[in-house]
PDB file of N, H, CA, C and O in Angstrom:
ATOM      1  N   UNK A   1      67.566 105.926  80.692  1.00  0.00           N
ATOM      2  CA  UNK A   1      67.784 104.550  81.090  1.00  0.00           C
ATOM      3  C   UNK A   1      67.873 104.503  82.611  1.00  0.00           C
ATOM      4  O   UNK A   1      68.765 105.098  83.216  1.00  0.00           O
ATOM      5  N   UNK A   2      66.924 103.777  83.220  1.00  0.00           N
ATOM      6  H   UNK A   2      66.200 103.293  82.728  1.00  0.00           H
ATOM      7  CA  UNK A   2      66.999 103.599  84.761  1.00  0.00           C
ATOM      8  C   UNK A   2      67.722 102.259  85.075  1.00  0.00           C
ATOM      9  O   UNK A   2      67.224 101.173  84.778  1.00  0.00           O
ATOM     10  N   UNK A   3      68.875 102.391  85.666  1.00  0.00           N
ATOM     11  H   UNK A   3      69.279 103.273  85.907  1.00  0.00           H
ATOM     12  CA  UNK A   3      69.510 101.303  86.190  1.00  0.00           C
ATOM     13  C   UNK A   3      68.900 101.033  87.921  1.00  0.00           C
ATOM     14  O   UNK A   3      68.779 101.960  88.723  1.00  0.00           O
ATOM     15  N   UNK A   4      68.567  99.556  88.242  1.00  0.00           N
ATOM     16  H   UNK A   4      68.665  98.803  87.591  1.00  0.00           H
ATOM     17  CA  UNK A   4      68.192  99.575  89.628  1.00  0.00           C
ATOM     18  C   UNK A   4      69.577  99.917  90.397  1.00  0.00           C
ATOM     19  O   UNK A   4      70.568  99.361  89.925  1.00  0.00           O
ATOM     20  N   UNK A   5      69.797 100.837  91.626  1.00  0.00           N
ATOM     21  H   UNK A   5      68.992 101.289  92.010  1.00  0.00           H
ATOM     22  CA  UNK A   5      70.533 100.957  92.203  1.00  0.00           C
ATOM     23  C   UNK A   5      71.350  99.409  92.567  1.00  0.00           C
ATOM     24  O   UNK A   5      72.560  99.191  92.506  1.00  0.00           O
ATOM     25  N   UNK A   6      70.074  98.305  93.016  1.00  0.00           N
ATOM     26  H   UNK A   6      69.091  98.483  93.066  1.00  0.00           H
ATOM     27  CA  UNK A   6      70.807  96.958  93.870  1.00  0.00           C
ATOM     28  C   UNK A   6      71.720  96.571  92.953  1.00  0.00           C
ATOM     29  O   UNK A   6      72.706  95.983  93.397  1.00  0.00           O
ATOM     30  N   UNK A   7      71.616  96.821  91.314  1.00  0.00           N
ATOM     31  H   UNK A   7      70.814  97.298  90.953  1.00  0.00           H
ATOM     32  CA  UNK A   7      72.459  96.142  90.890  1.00  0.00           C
ATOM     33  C   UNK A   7      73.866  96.859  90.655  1.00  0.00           C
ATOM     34  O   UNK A   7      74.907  96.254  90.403  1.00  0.00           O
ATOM     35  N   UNK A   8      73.730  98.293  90.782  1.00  0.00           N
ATOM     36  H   UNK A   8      72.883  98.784  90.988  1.00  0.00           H
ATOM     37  CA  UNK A   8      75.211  98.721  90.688  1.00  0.00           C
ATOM     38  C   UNK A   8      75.829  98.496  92.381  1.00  0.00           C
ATOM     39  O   UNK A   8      77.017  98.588  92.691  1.00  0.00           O
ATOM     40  N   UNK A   9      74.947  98.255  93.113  1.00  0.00           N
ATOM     41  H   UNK A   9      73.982  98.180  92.861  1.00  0.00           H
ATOM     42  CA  UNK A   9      75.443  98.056  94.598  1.00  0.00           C
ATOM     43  C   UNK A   9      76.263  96.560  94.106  1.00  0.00           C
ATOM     44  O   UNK A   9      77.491  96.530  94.026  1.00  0.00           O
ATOM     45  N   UNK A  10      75.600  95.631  93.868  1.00  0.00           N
ATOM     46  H   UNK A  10      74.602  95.655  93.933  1.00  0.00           H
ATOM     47  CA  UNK A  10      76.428  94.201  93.493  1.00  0.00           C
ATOM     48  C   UNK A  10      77.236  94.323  92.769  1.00  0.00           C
ATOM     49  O   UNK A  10      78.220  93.717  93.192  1.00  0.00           O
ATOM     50  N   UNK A  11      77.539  95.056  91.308  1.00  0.00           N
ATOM     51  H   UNK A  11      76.739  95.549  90.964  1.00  0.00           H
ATOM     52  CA  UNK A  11      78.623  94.671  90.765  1.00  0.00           C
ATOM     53  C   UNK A  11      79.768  95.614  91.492  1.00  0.00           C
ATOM     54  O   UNK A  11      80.878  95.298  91.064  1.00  0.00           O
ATOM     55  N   UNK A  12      79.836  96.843  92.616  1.00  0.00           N
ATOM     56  H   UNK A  12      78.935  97.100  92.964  1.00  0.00           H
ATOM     57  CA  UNK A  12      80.685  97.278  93.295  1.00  0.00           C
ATOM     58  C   UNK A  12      81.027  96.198  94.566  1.00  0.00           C
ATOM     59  O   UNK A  12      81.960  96.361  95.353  1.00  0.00           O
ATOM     60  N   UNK A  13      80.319  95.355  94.589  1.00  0.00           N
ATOM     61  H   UNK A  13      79.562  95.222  93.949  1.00  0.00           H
ATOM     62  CA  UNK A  13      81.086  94.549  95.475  1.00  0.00           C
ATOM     63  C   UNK A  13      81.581  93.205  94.868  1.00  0.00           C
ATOM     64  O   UNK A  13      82.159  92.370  95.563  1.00  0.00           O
ATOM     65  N   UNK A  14      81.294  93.003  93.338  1.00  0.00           N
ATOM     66  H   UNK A  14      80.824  93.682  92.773  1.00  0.00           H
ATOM     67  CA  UNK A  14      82.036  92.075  93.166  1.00  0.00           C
ATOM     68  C   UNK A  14      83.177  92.873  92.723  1.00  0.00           C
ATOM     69  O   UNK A  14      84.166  92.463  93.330  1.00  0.00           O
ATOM     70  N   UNK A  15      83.377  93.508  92.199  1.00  0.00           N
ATOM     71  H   UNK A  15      82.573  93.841  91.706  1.00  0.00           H
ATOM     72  CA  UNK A  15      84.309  94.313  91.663  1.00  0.00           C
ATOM     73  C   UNK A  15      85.937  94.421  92.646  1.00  0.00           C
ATOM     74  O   UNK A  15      87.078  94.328  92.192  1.00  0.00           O
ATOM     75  N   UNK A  16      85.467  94.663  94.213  1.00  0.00           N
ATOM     76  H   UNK A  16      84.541  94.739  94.582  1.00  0.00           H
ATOM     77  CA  UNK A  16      85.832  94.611  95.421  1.00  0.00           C
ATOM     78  C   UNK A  16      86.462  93.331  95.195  1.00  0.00           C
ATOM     79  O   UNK A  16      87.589  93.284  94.702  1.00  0.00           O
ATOM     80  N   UNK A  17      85.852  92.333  95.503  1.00  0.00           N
ATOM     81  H   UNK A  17      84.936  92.372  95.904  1.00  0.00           H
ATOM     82  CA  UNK A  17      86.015  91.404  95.937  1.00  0.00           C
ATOM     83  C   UNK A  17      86.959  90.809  95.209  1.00  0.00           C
ATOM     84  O   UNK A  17      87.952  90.262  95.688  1.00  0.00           O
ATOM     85  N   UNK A  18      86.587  90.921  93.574  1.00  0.00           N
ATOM     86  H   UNK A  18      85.780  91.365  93.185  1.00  0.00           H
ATOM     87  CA  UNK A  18      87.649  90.670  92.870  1.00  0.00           C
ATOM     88  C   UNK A  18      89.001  91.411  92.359  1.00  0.00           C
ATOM     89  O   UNK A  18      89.649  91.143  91.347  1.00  0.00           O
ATOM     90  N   UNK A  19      89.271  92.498  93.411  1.00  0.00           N
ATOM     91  H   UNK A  19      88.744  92.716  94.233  1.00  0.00           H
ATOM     92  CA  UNK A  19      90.460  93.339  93.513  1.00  0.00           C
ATOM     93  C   UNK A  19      91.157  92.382  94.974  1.00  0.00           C
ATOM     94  O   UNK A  19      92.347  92.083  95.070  1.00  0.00           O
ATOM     95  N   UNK A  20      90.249  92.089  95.837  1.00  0.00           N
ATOM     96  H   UNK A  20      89.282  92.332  95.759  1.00  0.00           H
ATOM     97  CA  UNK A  20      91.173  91.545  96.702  1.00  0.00           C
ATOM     98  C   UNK A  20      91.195  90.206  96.687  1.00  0.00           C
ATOM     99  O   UNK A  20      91.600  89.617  97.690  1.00  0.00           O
ATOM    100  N   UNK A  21      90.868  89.660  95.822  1.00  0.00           N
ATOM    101  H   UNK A  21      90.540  90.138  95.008  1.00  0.00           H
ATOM    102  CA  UNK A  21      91.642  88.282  95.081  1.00  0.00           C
ATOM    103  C   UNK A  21      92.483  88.305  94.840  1.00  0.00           C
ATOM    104  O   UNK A  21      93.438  87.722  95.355  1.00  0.00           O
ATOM    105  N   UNK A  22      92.440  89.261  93.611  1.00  0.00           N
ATOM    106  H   UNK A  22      91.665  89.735  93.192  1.00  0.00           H
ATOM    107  CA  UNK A  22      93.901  89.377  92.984  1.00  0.00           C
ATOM    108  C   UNK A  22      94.782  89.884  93.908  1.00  0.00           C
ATOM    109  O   UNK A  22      95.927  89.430  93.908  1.00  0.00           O
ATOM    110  N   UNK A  23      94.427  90.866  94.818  1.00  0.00           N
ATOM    111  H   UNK A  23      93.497  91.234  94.818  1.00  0.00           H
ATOM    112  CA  UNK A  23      95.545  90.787  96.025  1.00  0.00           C
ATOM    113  C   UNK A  23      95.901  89.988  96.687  1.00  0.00           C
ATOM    114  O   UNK A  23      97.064  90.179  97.043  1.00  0.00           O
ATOM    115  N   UNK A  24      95.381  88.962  97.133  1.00  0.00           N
ATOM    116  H   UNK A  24      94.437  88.807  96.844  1.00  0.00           H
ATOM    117  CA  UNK A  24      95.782  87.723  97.823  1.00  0.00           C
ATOM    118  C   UNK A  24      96.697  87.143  97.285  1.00  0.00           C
ATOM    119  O   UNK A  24      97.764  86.783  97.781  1.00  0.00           O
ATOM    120  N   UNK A  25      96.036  86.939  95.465  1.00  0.00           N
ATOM    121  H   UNK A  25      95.169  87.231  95.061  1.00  0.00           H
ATOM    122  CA  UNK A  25      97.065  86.270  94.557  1.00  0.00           C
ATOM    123  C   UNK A  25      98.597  86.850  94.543  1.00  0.00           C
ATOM    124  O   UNK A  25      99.672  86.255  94.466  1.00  0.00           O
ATOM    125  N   UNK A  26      98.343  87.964  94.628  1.00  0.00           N
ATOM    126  H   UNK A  26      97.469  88.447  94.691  1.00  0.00           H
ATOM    127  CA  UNK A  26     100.068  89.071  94.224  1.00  0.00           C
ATOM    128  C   UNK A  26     100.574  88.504  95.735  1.00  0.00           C
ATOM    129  O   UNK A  26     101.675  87.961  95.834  1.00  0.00           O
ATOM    130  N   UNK A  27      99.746  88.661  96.823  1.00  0.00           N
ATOM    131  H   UNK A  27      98.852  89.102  96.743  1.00  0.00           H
ATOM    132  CA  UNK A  27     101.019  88.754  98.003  1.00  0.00           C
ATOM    133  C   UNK A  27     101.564  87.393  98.258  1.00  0.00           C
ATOM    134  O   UNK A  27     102.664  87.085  98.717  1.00  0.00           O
ATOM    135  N   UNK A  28     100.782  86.797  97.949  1.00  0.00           N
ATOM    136  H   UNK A  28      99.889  87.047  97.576  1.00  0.00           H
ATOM    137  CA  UNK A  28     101.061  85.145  98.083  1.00  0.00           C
ATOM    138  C   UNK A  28     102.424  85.167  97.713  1.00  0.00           C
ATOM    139  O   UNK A  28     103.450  85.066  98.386  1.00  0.00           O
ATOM    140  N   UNK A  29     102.155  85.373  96.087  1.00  0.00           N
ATOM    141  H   UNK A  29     101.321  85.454  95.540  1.00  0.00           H
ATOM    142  CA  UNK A  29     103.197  85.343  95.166  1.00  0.00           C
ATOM    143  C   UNK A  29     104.538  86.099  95.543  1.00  0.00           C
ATOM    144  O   UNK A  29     105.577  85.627  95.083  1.00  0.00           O
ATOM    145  N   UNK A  30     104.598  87.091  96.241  1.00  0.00           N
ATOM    146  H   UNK A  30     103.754  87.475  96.615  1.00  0.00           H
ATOM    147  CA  UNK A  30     105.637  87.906  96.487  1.00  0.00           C
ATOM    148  C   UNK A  30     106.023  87.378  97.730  1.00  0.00           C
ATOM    149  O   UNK A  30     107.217  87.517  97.994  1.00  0.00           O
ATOM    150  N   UNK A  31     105.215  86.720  98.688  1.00  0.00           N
ATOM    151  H   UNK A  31     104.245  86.607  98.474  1.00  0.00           H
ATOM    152  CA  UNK A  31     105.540  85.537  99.915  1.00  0.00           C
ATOM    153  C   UNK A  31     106.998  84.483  99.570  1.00  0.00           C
ATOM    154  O   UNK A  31     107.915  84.166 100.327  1.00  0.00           O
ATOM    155  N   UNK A  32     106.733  84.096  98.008  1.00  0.00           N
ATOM    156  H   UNK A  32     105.987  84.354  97.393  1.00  0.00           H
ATOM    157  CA  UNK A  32     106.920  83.290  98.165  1.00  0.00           C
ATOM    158  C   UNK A  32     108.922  83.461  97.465  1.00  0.00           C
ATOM    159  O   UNK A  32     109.934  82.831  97.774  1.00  0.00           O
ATOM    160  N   UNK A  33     108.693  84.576  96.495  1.00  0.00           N
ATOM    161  H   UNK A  33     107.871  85.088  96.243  1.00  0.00           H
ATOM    162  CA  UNK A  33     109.982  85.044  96.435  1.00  0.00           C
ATOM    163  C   UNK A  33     110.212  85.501  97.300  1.00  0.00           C
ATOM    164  O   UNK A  33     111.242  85.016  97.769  1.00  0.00           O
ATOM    165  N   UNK A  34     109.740  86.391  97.984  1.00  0.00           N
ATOM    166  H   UNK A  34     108.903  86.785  97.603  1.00  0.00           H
ATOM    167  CA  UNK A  34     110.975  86.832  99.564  1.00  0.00           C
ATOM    168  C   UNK A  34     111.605  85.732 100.276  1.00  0.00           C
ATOM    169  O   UNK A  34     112.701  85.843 100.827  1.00  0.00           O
ATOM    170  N   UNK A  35     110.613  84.219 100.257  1.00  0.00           N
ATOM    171  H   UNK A  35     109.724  84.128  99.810  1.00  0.00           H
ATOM    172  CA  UNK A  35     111.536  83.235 101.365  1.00  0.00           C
ATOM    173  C   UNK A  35     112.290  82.535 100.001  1.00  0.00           C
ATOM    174  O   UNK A  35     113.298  82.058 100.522  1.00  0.00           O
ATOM    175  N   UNK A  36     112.348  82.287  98.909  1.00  0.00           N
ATOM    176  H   UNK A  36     111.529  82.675  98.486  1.00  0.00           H
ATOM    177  CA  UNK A  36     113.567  82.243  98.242  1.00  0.00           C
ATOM    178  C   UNK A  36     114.696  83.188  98.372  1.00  0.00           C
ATOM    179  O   UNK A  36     115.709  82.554  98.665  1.00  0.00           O
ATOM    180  N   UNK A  37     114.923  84.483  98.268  1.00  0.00           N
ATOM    181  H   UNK A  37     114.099  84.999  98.030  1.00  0.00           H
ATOM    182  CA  UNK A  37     115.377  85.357  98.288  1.00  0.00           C
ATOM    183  C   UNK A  37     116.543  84.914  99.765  1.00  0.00           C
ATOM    184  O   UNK A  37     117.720  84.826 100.115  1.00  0.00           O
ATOM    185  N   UNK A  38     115.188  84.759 100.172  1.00  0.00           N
ATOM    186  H   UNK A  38     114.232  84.830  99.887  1.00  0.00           H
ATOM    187  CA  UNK A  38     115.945  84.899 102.045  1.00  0.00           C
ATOM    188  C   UNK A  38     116.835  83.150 102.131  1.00  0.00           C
ATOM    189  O   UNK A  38     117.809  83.050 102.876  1.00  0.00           O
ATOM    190  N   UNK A  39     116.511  82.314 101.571  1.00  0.00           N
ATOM    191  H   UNK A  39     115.720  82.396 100.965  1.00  0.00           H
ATOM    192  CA  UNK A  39     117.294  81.245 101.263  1.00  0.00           C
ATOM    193  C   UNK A  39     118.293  81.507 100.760  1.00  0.00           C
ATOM    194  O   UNK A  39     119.404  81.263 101.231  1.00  0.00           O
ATOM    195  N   UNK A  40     118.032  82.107  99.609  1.00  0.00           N
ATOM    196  H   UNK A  40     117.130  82.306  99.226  1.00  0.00           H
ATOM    197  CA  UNK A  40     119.188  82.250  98.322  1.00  0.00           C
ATOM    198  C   UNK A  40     120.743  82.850  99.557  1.00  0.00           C
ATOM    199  O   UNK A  40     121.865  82.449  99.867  1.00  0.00           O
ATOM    200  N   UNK A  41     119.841  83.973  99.867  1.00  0.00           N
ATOM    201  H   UNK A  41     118.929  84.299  99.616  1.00  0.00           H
ATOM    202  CA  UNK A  41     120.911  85.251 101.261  1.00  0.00           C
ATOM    203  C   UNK A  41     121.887  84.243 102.015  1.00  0.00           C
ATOM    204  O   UNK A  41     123.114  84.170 102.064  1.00  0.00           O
ATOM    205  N   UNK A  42     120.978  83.582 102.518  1.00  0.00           N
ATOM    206  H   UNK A  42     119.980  83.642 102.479  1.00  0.00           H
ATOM    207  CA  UNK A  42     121.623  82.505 104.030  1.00  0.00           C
ATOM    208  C   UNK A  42     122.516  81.844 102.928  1.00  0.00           C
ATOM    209  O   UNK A  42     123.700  82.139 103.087  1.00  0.00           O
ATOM    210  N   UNK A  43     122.314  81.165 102.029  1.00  0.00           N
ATOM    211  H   UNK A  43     121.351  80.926 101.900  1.00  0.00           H
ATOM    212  CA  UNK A  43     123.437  80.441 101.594  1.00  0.00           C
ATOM    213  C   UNK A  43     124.571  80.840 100.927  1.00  0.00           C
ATOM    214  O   UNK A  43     125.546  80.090 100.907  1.00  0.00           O
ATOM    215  N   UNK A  44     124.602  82.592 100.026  1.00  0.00           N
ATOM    216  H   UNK A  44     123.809  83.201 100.042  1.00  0.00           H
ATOM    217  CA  UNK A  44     125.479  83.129  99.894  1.00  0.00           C
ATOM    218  C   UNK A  44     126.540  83.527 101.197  1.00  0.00           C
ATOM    219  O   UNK A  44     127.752  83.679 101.042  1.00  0.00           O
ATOM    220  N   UNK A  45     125.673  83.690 102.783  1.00  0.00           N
ATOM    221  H   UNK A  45     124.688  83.566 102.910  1.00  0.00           H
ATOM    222  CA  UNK A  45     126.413  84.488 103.643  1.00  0.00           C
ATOM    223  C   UNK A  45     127.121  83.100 104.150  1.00  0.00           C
ATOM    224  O   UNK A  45     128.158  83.339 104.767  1.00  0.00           O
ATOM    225  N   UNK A  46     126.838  81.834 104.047  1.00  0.00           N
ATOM    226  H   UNK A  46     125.995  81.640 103.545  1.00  0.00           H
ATOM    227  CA  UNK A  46     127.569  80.688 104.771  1.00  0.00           C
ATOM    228  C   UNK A  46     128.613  80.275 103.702  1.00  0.00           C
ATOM    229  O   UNK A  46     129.670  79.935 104.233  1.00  0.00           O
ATOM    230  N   UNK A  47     128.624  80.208 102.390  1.00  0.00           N
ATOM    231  H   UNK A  47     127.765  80.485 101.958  1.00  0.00           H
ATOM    232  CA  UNK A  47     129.528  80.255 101.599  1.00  0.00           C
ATOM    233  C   UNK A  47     130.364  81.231 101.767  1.00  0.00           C
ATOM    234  O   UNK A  47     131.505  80.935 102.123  1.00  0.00           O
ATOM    235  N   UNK A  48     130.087  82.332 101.601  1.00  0.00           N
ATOM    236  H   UNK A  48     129.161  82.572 101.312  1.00  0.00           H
ATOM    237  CA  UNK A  48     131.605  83.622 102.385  1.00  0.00           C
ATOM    238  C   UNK A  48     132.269  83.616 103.552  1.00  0.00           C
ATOM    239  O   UNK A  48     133.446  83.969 103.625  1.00  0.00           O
ATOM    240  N   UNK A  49     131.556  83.204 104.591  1.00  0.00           N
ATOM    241  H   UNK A  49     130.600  82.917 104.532  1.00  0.00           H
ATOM    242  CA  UNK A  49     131.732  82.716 105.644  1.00  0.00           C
ATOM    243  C   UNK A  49     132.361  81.951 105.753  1.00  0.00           C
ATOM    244  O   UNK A  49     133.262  82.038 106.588  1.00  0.00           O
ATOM    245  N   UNK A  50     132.192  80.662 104.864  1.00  0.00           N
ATOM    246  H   UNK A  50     131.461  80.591 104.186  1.00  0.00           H
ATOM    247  CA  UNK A  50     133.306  79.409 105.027  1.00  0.00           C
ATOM    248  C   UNK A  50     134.309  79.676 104.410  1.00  0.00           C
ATOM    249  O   UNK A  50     135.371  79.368 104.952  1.00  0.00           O
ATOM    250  N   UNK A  51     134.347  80.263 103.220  1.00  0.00           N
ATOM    251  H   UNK A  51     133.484  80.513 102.781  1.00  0.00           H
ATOM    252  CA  UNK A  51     135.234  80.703 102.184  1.00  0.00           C
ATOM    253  C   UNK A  51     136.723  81.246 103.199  1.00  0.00           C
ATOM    254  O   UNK A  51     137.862  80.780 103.210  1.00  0.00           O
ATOM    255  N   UNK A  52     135.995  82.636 104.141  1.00  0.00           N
ATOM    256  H   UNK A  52     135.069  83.015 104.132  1.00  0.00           H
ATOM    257  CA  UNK A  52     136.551  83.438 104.869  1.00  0.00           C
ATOM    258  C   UNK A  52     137.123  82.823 105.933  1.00  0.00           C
ATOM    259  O   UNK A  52     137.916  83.548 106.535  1.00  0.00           O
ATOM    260  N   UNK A  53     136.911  81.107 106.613  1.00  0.00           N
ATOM    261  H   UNK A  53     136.268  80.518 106.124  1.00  0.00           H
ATOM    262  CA  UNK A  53     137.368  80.824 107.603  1.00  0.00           C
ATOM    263  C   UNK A  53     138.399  80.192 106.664  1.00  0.00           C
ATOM    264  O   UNK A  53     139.500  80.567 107.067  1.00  0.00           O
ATOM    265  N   UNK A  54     138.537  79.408 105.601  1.00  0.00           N
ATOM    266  H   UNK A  54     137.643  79.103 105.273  1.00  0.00           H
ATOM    267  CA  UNK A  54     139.222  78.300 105.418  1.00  0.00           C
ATOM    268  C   UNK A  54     140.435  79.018 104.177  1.00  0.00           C
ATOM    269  O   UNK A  54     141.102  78.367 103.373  1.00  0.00           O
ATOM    270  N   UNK A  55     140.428  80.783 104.393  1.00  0.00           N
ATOM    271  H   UNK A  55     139.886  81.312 105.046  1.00  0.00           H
ATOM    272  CA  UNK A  55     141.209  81.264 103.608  1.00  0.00           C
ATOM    273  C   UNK A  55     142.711  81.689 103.888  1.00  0.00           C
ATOM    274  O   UNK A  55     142.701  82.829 104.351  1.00  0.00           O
ATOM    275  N   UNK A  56     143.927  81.216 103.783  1.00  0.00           N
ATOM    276  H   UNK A  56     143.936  80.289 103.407  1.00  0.00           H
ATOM    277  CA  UNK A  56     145.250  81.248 103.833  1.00  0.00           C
ATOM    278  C   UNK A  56     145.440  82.712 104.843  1.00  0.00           C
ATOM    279  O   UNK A  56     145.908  82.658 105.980  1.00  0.00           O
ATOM    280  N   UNK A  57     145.082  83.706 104.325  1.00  0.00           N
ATOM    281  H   UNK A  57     144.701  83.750 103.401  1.00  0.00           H
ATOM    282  CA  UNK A  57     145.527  84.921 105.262  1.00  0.00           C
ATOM    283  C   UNK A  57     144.739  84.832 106.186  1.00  0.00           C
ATOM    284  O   UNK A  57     145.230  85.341 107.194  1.00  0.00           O
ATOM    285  N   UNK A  58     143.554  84.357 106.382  1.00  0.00           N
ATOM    286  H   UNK A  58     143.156  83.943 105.563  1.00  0.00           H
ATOM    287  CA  UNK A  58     143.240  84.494 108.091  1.00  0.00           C
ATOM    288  C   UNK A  58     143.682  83.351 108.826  1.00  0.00           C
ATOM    289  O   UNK A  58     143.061  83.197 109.877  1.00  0.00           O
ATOM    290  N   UNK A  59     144.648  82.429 108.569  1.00  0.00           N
ATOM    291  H   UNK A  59     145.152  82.554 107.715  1.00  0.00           H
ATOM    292  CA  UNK A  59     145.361  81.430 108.931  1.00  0.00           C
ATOM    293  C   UNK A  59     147.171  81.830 109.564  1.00  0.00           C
ATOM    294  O   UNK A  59     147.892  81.229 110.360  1.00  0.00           O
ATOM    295  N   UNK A  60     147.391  83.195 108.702  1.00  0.00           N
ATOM    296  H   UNK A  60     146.805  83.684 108.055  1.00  0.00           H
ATOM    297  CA  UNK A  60     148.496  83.846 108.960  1.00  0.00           C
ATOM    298  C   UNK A  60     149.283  83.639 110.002  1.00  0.00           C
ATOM    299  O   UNK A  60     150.303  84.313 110.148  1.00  0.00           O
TER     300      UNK A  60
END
């Protein structure tokens, strides 16, 4: 069976191409939990923070 080379040349570059799709897709996606993450952070550290100013023993 003779396969033309051009065509295993094309499906290695769609092949490509559609690996770094799906990479785009994943990092996006992981973009988008890290700036939740990093929200979620800031508002745990200003809640301890306030917690910690407005708490009886550091009022002592």
């Amino acid at each position: 069976m003779n396969i033309n080379p051009d065509w295993i040349t094309l499906a290695g570059i769609a092949a490509i191409l559609g690996f770094l799709w799906s990479l785009h897709r994943d990092m996006r996606s992981l973009s988008d939990r890290v700036s939740r993450l990093a929200g979620t952070v800031e508002l745990l550290a200003k809640v301890l923070l306030d917690r910690e100013v407005r708490s009886p023993i550091a009022r002592g």
